[in-house]
Structure formats: structure tokens, C-alpha cells
matplotlib code that plots the C-alpha trace (Angstrom):
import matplotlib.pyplot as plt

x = [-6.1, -7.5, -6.5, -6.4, -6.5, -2.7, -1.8, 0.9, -0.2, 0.8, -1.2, -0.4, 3.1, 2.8, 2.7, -0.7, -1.9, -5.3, -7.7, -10.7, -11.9, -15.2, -17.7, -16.6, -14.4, -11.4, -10.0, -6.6, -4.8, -1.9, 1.6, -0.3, -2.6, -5.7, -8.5, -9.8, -12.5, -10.5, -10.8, -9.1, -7.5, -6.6, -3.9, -1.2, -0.1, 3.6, 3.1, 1.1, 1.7, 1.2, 2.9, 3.9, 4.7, 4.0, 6.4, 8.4, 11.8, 14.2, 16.7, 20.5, 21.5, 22.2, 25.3, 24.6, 27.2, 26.8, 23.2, 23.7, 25.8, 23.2, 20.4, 22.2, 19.5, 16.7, 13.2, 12.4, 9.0, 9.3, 9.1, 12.1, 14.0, 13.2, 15.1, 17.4, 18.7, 18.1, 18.0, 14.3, 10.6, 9.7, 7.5, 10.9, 12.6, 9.5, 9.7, 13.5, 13.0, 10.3, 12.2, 15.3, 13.0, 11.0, 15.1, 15.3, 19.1, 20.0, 16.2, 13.3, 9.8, 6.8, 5.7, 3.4, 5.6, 8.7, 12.0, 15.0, 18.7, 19.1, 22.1, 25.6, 25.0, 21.3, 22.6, 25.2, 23.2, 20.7, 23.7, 25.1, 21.6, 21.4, 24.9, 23.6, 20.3, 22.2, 24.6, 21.5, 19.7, 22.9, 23.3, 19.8, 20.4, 23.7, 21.5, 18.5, 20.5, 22.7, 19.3, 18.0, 20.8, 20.3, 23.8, 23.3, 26.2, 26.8, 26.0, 22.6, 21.2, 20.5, 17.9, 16.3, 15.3, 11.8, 11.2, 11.7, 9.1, 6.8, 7.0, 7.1, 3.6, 4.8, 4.8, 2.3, 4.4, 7.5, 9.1, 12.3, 10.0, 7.8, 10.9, 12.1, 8.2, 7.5, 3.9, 4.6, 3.0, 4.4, 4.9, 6.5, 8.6, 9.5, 10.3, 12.9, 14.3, 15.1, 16.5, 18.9, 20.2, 19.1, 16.7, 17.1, 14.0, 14.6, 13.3, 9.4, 7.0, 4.1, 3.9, 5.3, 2.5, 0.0, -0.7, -0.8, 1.0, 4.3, 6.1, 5.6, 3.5, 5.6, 4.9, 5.6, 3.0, 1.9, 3.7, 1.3, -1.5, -1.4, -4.8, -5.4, -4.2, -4.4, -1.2, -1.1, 2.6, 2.3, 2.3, 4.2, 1.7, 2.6, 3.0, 3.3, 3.8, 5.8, 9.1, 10.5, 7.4, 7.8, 4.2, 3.5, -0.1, -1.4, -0.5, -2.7, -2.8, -5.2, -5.8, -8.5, -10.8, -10.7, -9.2, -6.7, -6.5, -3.9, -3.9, -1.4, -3.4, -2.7, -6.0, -3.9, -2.4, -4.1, -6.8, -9.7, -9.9, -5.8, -3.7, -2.0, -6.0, -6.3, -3.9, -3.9, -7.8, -6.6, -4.4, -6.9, -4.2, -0.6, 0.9, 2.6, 5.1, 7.8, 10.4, 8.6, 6.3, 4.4, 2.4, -0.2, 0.8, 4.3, 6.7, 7.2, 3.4, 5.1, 8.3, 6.8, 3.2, 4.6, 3.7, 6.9, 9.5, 9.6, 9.7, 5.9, 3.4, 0.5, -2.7, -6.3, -7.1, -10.1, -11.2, -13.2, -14.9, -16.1, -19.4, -20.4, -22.0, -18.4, -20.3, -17.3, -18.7, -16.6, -16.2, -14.1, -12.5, -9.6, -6.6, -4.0, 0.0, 1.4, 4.6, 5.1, 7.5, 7.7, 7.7, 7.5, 4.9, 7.6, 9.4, 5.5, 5.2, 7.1, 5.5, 1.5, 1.2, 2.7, 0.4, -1.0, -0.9, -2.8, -5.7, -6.0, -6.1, -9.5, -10.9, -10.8, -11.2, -14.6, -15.2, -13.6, -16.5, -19.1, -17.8, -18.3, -22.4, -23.0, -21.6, -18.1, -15.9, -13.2, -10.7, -7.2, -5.3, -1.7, 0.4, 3.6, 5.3, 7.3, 10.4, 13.1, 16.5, 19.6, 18.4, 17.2, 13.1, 11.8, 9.3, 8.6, 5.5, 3.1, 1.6, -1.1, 0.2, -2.1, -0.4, -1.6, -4.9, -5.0, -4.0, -6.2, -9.2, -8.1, -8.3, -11.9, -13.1, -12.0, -13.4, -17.1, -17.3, -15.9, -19.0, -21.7, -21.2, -21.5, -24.9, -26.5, -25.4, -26.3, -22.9, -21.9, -19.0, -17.3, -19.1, -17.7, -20.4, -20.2, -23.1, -23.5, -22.7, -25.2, -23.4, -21.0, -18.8, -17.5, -14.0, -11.9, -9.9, -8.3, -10.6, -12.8, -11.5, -11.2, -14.0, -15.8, -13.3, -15.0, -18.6, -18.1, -18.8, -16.6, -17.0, -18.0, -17.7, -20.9, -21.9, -25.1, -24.3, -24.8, -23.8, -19.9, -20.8, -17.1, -16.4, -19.7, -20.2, -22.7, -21.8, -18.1, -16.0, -12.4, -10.2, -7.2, -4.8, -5.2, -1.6, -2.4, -5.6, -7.6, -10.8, -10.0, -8.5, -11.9, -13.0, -10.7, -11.4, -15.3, -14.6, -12.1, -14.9, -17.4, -15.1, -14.1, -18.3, -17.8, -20.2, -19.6, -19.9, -23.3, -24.1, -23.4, -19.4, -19.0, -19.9, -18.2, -15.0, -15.5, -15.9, -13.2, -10.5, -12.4, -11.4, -8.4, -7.7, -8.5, -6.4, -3.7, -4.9, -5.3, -1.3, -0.3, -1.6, 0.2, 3.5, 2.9, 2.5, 5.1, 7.8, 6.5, 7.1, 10.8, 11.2, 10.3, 12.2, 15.4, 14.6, 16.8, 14.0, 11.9, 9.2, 6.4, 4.3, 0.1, -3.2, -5.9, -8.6, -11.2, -12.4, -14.3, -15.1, -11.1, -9.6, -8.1, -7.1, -4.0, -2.4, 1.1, 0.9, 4.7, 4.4, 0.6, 0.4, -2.6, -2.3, -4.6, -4.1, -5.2, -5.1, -6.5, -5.6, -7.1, -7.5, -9.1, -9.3, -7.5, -5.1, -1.4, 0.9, 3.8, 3.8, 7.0, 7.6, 8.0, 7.6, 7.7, 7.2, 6.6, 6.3, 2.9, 2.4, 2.3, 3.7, 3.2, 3.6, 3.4, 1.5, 3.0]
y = [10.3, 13.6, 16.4, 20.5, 23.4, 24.2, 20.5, 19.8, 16.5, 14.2, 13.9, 11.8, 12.6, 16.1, 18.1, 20.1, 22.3, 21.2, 24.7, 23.4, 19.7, 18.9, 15.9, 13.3, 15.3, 17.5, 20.7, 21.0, 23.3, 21.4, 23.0, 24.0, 26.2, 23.8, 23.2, 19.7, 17.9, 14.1, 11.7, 11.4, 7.4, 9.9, 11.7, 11.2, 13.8, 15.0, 17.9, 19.6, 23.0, 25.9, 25.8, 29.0, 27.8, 24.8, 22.8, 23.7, 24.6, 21.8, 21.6, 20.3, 16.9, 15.3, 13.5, 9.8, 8.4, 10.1, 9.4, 5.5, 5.4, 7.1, 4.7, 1.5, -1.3, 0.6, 1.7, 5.4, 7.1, 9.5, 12.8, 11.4, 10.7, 14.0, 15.9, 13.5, 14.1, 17.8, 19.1, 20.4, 19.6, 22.3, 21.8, 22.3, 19.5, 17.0, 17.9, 17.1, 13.4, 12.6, 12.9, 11.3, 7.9, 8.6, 8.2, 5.1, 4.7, 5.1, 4.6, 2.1, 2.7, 5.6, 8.2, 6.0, 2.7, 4.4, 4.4, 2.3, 2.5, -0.1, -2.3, -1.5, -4.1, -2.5, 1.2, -0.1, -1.7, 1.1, 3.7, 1.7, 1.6, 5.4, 5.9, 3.7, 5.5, 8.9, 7.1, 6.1, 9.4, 11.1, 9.2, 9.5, 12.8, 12.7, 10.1, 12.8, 15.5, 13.8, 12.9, 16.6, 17.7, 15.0, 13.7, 10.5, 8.0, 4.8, 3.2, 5.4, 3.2, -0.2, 2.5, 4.3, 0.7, 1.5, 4.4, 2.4, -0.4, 3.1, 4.1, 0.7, 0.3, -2.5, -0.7, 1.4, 3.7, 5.0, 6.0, 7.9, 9.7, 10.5, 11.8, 13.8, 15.5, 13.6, 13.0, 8.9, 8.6, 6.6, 9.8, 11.8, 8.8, 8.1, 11.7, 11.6, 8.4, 11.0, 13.8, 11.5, 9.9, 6.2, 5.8, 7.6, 8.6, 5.1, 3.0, 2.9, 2.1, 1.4, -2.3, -3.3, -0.3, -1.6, -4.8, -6.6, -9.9, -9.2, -12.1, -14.7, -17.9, -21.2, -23.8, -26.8, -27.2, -30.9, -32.4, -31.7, -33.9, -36.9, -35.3, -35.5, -31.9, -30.7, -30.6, -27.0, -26.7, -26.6, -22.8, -20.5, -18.1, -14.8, -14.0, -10.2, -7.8, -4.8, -5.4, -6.8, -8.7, -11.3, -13.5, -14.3, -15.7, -14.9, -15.4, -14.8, -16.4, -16.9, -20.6, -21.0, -17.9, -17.9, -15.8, -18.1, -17.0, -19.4, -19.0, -20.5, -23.2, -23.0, -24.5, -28.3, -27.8, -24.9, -27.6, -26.0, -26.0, -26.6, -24.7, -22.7, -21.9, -20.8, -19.0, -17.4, -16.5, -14.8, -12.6, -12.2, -11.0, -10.4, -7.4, -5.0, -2.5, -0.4, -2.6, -6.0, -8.0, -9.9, -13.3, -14.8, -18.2, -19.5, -18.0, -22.1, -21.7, -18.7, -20.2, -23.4, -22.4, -18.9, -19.2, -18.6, -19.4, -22.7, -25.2, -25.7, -24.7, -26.0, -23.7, -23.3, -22.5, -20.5, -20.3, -17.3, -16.3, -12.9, -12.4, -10.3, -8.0, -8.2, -10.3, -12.8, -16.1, -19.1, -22.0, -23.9, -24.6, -26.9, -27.8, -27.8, -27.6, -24.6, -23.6, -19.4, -17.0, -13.8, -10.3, -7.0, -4.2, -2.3, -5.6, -6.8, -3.0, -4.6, -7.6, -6.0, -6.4, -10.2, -12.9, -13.5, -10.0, -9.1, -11.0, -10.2, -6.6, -7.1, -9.5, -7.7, -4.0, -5.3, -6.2, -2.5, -1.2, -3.2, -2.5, 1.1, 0.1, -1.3, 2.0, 1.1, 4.1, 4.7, 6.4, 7.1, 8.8, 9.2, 5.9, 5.0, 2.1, 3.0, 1.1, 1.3, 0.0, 0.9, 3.6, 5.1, 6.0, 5.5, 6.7, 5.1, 6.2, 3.0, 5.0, 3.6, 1.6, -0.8, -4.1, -3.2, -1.8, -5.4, -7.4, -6.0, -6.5, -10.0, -10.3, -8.8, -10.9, -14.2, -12.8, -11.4, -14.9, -17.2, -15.3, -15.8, -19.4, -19.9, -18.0, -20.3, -23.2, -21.8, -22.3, -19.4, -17.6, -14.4, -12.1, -8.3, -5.9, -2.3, 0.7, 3.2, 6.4, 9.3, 11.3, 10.8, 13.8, 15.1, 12.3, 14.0, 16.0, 15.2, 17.6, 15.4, 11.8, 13.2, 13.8, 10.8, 8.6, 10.2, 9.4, 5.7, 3.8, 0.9, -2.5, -5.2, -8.9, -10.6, -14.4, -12.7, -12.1, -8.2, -5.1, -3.9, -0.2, 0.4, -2.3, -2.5, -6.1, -7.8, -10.2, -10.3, -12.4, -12.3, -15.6, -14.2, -13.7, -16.6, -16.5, -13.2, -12.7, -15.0, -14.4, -15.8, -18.7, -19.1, -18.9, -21.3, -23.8, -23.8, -24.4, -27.5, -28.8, -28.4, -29.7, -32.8, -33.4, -32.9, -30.4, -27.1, -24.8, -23.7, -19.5, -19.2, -21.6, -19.4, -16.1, -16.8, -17.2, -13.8, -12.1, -13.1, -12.4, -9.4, -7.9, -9.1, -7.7, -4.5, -3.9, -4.6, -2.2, 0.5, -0.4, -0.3, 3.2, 4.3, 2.8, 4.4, 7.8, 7.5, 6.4, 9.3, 11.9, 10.5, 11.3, 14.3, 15.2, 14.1, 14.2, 17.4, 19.3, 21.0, 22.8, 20.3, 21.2, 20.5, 20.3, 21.5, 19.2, 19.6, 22.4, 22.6, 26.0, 27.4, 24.4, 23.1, 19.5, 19.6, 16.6, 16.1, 13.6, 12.6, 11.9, 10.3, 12.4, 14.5, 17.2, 19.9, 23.8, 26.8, 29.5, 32.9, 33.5, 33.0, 29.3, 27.1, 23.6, 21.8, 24.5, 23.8, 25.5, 25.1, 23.6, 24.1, 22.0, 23.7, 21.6, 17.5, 15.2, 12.0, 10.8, 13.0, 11.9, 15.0, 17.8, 21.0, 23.1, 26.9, 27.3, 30.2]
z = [60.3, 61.0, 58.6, 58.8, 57.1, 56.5, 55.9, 53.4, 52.0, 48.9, 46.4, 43.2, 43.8, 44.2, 46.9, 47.9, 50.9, 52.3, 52.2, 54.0, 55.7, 55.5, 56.4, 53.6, 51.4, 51.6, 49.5, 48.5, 46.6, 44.3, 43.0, 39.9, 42.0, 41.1, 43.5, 44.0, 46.4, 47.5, 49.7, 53.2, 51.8, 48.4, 49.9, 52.6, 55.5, 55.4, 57.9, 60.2, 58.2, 57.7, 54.3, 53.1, 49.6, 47.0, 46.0, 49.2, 49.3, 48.8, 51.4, 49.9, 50.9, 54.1, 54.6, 53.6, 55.5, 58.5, 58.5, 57.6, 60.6, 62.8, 62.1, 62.3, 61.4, 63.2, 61.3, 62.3, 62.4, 59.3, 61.4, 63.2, 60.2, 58.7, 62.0, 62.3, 58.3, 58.6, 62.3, 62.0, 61.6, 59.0, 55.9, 53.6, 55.9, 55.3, 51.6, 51.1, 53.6, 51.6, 48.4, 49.9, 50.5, 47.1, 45.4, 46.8, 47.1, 50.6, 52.7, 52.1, 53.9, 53.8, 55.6, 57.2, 58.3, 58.7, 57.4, 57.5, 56.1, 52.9, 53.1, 51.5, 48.7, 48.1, 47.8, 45.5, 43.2, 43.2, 42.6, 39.4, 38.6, 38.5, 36.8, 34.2, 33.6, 33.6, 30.9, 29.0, 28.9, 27.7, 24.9, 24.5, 24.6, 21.7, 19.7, 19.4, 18.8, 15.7, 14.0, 14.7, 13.0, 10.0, 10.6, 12.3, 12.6, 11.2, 14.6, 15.0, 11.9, 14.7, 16.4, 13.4, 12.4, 14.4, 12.5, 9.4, 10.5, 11.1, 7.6, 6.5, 7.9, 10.3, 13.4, 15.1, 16.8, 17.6, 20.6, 18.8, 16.9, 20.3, 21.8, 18.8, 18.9, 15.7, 15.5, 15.0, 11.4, 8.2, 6.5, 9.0, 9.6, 5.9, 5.8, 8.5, 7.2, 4.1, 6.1, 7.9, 4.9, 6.2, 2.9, -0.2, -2.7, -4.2, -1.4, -2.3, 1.2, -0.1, -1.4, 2.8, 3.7, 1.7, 3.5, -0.1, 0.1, -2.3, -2.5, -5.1, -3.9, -3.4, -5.8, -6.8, -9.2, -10.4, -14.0, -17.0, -17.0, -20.2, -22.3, -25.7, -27.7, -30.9, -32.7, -33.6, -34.2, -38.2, -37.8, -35.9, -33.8, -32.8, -29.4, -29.6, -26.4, -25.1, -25.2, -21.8, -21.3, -18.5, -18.9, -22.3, -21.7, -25.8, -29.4, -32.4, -35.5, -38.8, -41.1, -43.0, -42.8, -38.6, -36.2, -33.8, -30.3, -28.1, -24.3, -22.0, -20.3, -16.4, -15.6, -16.7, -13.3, -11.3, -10.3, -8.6, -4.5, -4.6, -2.6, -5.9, -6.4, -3.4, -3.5, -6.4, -5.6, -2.4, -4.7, -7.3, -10.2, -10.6, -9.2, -11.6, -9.8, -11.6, -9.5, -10.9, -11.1, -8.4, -9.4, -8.4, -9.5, -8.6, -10.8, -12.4, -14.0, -16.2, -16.9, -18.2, -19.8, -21.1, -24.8, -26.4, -23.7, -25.2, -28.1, -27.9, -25.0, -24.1, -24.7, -24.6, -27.9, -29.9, -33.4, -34.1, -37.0, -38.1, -39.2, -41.8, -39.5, -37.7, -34.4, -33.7, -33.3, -31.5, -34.3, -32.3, -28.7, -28.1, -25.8, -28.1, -28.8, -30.6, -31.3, -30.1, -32.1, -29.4, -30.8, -29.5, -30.8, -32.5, -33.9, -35.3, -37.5, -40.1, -41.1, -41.2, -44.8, -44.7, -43.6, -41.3, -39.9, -43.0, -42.9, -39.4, -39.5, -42.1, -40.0, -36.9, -38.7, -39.5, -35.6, -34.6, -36.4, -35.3, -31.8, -32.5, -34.1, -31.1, -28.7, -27.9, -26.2, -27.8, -25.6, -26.3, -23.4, -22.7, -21.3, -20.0, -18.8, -15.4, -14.6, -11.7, -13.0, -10.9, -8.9, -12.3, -13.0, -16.5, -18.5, -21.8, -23.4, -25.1, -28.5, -29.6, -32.7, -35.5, -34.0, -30.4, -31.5, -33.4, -31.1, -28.3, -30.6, -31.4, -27.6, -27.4, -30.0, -28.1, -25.2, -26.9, -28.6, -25.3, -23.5, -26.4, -26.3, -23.0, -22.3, -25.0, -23.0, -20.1, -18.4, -15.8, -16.6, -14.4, -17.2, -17.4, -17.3, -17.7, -17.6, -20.8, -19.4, -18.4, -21.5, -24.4, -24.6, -28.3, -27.2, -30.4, -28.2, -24.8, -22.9, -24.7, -23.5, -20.3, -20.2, -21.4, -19.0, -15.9, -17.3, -17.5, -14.6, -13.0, -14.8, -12.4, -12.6, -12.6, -13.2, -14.8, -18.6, -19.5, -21.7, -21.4, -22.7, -22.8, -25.1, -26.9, -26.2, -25.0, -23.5, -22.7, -20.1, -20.0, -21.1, -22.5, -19.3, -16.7, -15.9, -14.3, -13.7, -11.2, -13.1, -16.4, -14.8, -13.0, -16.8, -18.0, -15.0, -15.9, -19.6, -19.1, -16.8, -19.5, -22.3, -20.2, -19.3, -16.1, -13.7, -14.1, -10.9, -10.3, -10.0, -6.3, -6.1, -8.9, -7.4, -4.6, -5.9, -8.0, -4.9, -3.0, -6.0, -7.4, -3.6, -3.7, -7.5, -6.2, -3.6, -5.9, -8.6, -5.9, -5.0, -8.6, -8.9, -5.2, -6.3, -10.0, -8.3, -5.9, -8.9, -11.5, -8.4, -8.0, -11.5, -11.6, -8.3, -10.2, -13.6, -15.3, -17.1, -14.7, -17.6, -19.5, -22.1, -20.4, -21.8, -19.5, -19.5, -16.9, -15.1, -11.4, -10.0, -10.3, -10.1, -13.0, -14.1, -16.4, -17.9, -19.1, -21.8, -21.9, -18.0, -18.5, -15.2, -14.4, -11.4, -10.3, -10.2, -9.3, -12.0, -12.9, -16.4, -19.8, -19.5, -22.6, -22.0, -24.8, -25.5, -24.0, -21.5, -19.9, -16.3, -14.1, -11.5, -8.3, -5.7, -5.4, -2.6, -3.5, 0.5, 0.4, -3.4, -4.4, -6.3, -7.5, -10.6, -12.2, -15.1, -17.6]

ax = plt.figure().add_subplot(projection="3d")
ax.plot(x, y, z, "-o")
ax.set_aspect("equal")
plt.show()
């Protein structure tokens, strides 16, 4: 097909002009007044030209009947059609044909083959069609308009569900949001999920976001193996944790000059390489979110190992004595029976100065302070315990009382002397090792602990034994929560092996395991923080008192770290006044948004 100068020709759709013909390639100017070199096979030719304008003029429409009738069954050469629906051969009259066989209602065929009338049945069809697409984009149109408002209706909440599978991270896109002009992200979409009124501050995205696997594992788990325990029962041992306390995995108790440390025994029928193993190493530890908790176990290991939820529970035992130096030393190491009286913190202040809370508290003063010989951090920050009850956030602060401080130590101790034993037997362990760090800070003032918190590096799990500068042990492995951490099950798994003579993993099973649950354990933590963040900011968007008293305890060029003790929430500010670290303000709140995590306060 031979083209010219003056040409109107389709390109891509459009309409162009061609502005010069040369060997291989031809110009054209488009509607948007671009130039561009094409091929001859890139574009079509509508008519000779000269076009005066781009798009042309669009003539108004023929009449369809009229025309039908005129072309009977017969396929027309397009420049024939064109006259024949408008009466002339003008670049406007080519235009308006073209777009009546683009519409494809009433004509089938191309500028090229021709065109033909389309059957009565056909153009029906295709004009429902259109009615229906016309009926679609209106309410379209209504539904786009009622969420731009915020006002959806009840029946708009079936089509904001793929905005909610956006914020929920379970979606990549939207197409509401695209038509809205929403850039299609989770926050954008869990912040028009607010304005509408379809979620409320109280539904929390992250855990579904987070790709962490929230849903308890399936059980069942085996009956309790028949092995030989130690009848422990004679004495009731304290199983002491914050009130509401839903895995009861320790109790503590002291006979004959040793330190008793019981732990719920869910290696008896977590059996290594099963699937609730395998599971629960592809978790790595229980999930701890303000809504609940998430196990890694099935929820039956809890409800029949907890120590305490029962008559008697099974447990892992360890007898630890306190040298006079205050190194705990592991005396003894037994599966064993006991019978579990459950306290809280608060219940437990009471009975300090009656057995055998009182011979505990020496024992384990006396490893407190060789703890602190040997370099241990001490570092007491602010904490609370968040919990969502009933579309209600709360804050309860955990002091730092003598029966937690003892019962963590009593913890350590098991720990320190679990891990001493097992490096002289050479038997490898998932050791926790931590670096000293770079610099001690003074740590008698919250500037101070601050401070010293951001020197310490990350502890690490390790099958090599090593120094845990935090804790001033050396070494130290963690035995005292197999219920909900993988690790100490690991532990517990490698010690039943070794108290039954069987092999023990070697370095590299072991290792192997760490990694994959250390991973896991992670991401969890990581969530836990998230979800902590998100829940504090709800509170503080609805919480009545809008003025906190802050300590400022960190300072980078002008930017200021504050923390609010009540909230154990630390936030960063901007501030040109007489600032002393240590010395409190007040912080308003003036702006919170907990879909950015993030909020914003004035400092007077």
C-alpha cells in the first residue's frame, strides 16, 4: 500500500496524519502532536487526506435502521460504507465509519476487508451487552463515590473485602483502591478500611501481614510414655507467674540444702524428627500477642504437662546447689512427679519469710552477687504487660518485685548449672552466648540503663559453649521453658537422650536445628514487638489522658529519645529547650496513628 504526505492513518488506535514517506520508514504526526518514524505494516490508511485537523471531527450518527436495510447481507468496501452512512468521502466521514465498526454493534469487518451488517440476534446481544456495562460503570460510579464520602452501605462491605485482603497482607493489589487513586499499599488500604467504618482501631493487621503462621498446631500428641520417675509429690512446689498465666512450664522449691527447679517435661512426647517437632522447630517459640497466645506445641502439651493445672505433672527435674563462691553446681537430674501449687507474683509477697521462699532468697542472693563478680548487667527498665479484652487496651506495669527477681535467678541458676555439666561431658547443648559490651555506662539512672541496653550486643545461640556478658555466666543454655521455646526443648531432648544412654546428636544435627528455629523465633519476636506497638498506639488514641510524665534518655544531634515509663513506650523528638537527660517533662500526645505505628507528642 502506497502512502502520502496528507494521509490520515491509524495508528494504535489513534488517529495520525502522515508528514513525510520515505524509503523504509514513514513520519506521522499523532492526536497528541508527537512525531514518530513507523513502519508501512504499523499503521493502516483511512484516507487519502489532506486532514485539516487530529482527531477529526466526529460526524452524529447515521440511521442504523436505514442503513441495515440498505446493506442487506452484502460486505462493502469501507470507502463505500463510509458514503453510504454519511453521504461523503471526507476525512470526518472516514473518522465517524471507522468508529461505527470499532463499536461493534451494528457492523463487523476492517478498513481493509470490508464491512458487513451483523445479524438482528448479534446487534442485540451486543446492545444488552452495552446497557449492562453502562449499568456496571454507574454503580461503579455510586460505589466509588459512597466510599469517597466514607459512608459506604451495608451492601458496599462484599466489595471492600479486597481492600481488606490488601491490608491484610493477602493480596497484592487492589483494583477499588486503583480506581479510587489509592496508591494499592497495606497501609493506605488499612487506613481506608478506617475511614469507611468497615474496621475499627481494634482489628490489628499485622499477625495475617506478617506471614508468621498464627494458628495453634494440630495435635494429637502420643499417651505418656511408662518410665521410671521420682516420686516428688511429698512437697508442694511453687509454680509462681504473672497472674493470668496460661503455660506454667516452672516451679521452684528447696529440701535439703539444694535449690529444686521442676520443668514440665514435653520432651516424654515431643519425640525428636516427629511431626509436633517439626513443627514446633518450624515455629521456633510461642507467640505472645496482646489478643493471646500462639503455641508452638498443640495447645493439649499445655493443658496436660502445665505444672500446676493438675494433681501431679510430670517434670524434668534439677537439684542445684550453691557454692560458696555462689557458682551453682547441678547435684542432681531426674524425671520426676511433683505436685504444683500455682501463685501469682503478687500472691507469692506474702509468704517470703516462710519456707521455702526463705531459704531461697539466701541461696540465690549469694548467686545474684556472684553474677554481678563475674560482670552481669543489671538492667531494670520500664515493663508492661499489653492485653486486648472487649475492645478494651490494657496496660499493666510488671515492677520489679523480690519474688520475680528470685524466681528469675532460680531460673539462671538451673540454666548456668544445666550448661556447666554438660561441657564437662562434652555433650552439645544450644548454649546462649552473649558479647561484653564496648562500654559500661554509670546504669543507676534510666539515661543510664538506656544507655547500657544499646551497648549490649544480640545474644546468639551457639552449640559452642561461651560467655553470656549479660548474665555473667559462662556458660549458660536455656532449659527452663520447653513448652514455649523450641530451643530448650532441643535442650531437654539431648539430655533425655543422655539420661536414657542413648546417642546424643552430634554438633552439626544439633546446629541445624538451632538454625532453623532460631529463624523462626525471630520472626516471631519481631511480630510481638509490631503487634505491641500497634496495641500501645490504640491506647493512647483512646485512652482519656492525653499528658505523660517522660524521662529523656538519649540524645543524637537534636533528636531526643524520651521514654514514658508507665507506657514502657520510648518515642523520639525534636526539641530546642533546656533539655537534661534524666530530668522529666511532660509529653502531650498530639498526634497518633497506629496504622503508620506512630505517634507524636509536645514536650512542655
Amino acid at each position: 500500500m502506497m502512502f502520502h504526505t496528507g494521509n490520515l492513518v491509524v495508528y494504535r488506535g489513534r488517529g495520525a496524519v502522515v508528514t513525510a514517506v520515505g524509503a523504509e520508514k514513514i513520519e506521522i504526526r499523532t492526536e497528541s502532536g508527537d512525531t514518530r518514524s513507523v513502519r508501512p505494516k504499523d499503521i493502516e490508511l483511512l484516507h487519502p487526506g489532506p486532514v485539516a485537523q487530529l482527531p477529526p471531527a466526529t460526524l452524529p450518527e447515521p440511521d442504523y435502521e436505514e442503513l441495515l436495510a440498505l446493506m442487506e447481507t452484502e460486505t462493502l468496501p469501507f470507502r463505500d460504507f463510509q458514503e453510504l452512512a454519511y453521504g461523503e468521502a471526507t476525512p470526518a466521514a472516514a473518522w465517524s465509519a471507522r468508529l461505527l465498526l470499532e463499536a461493534g454493534i451494528y457492523f463487523a469487518g476492517s478498513v481493509r476487508d470490508g464491512v458487513r451488517a451483523r445479524g438482528a440476534d448479534e446487534i442485540a446481544a451486543s446492545l444488552a451487552a452495552r446497557s449492562a456495562r453502562a449499568e456496571e460503570a454507574q454503580r461503579r460510579a455510586a460505589l466509588l463515590a459512597r466510599i469517597r464520602s466514607g459512608v459506604p452501605a451495608e451492601s458496599d462491605r462484599s466489595a471492600m473485602r479486597e481492600v481488606e485482603l490488601l491490608a491484610l497482607g493477602r493480596s497484592a493489589s487492589s483494583r477499588l483502591m486503583r480506581d479510587l487513586g489509592m496508591e494499592p499499599t497495606p497501609e493506605k488500604a488499612h487506613q481506608l478500611l478506617l475511614k469507611t467504618g468497615i474496621w475499627d482501631d481494634f482489628v490489628d493487621p499485622w499477625p495475617a501481614r506478617s506471614g508468621v503462621d498464627t494458628e495453634d498446631p494440630a495435635g494429637p500428641l502420643p499417651p505418656l510414655p511408662e518410665e521410671a520417675r521420682r516420686d516428688l509429690t511429698g512437697r508442694a512446689a511453687l509454680v509462681i507467674d504473672d497472674a493470668g498465666s496460661q503455660d506454667p512450664d516452672d516451679a521452684i522449691d528447696f529440701a535439703d540444702g539444694l535449690i529444686w527447679v521442676h520443668v514440665a517435661d514435653p520432651a516424654a512426647l515431643v519425640a525428636p524428627d516427629s511431626e509436633p517437632d517439626r513443627e514446633a522447630m518450624r515455629r521456633g517459640a510461642n507467640l505472645y500477642l496482646p489478643e493471646g497466645i500462639r503455641h508452638m506445641l498443640p495447645r493439649e502439651a499445655t493443658q496436660r504437662l502445665g505444672l500446676g493445672l493438675g494433681e501431679t505433672s510430670p517434670a524434668l527435674s534439677f537439684a542445684i546447689r550453691i557454692a560458696e563462691n555462689g557458682e551453682p553446681v547441678l547435684a542432681d537430674m531426674t524425671l520426676s512427679r511433683i505436685r504444683g501449687v500455682r501463685l501469682d507474683y503478687e500472691g507469692a509477697e506474702p509468704l517470703l519469710g516462710q519456707s521455702p521462699l526463705r531459704e531461697l532468697a539466701v541461696e540465690l542472693e549469694r548467686f545474684r552477687r556472684f553474677r554481678a563478680e563475674q560482670g552481669a548487667l543489671f538492667i531494670h527498665l520500664p515493663e508492661v504487660k499489653i492485653t486486648v479484652q472487649e475492645h478494651q487496651v490494657v496496660l499493666k506495669p510488671l515492677p520489679l518485685s523480690p519474688v520475680r527477681e528470685l524466681v528469675a535467678n532460680a531460673m539462671l541458676a538451673a540454666g548456668a548449672a544445666v550448661a556447666k555439666w554438660a561441657e564437662e561431658r562434652e555433650i552439645p547443648m544450644p548454649y546462649v552466648v552473649q558479647p561484653p559490651p564496648e562500654d559500661r555506662p554509670d546504669s543507676t539512672t534510666l539515661p543510664g540503663m538506656f544507655a547500657l541496653r544499646r551497648s549490649c550486643a544480640p545474644s546468639v545461640t551457639s552449640i559452642l559453649p561461651g560467655l553470656h556478658a549479660g548474665l555473667g555466666l559462662q556458660p549458660y543454655v536455656r532449659v527452663t521453658s520447653p513448652l514455649r521455646r523450641y530451643c530448650d526443648l532441643l535442650a531437654h531432648q539431648q539430655l533425655r537422650r543422655y539420661l536414657a544412654g542413648e546417642a546424643c546428636w552430634n554438633s552439626d544435627e544439633l546446629d541445624a536445628r538451632i538454625a532453623a528455629a532460631e529463624n523462626a523465633a525471630a520472626e516471631r519476636r519481631r511480630l510481638e514487638r509490631q503487634v505491641n506497638e500497634f496495641w500501645t498506639l490504640v491506647y493512647l488514641r483512646h485512652c482519656e489522658k492525653k499528658t505523660f510524665d517522660a524521662v529523656p534518655v538519649f540524645r543524637q544531634d537534636d533528636r531526643i529519645t524520651y521514654l514514658i515509663p508507665e507506657l514502657a513506650w520510648e518515642f523520639k523528638n525534636r526539641f530546642g529547650g533546656d533539655i537534661r537527660l534524666g530530668e522529666p517533662v511532660v509529653a502531650e500526645v498530639a498526634a497518633v496513628d497506629p496504622v503508620t505505628l506512630s505517634a507524636r507528642f509536645l514536650i512542655r
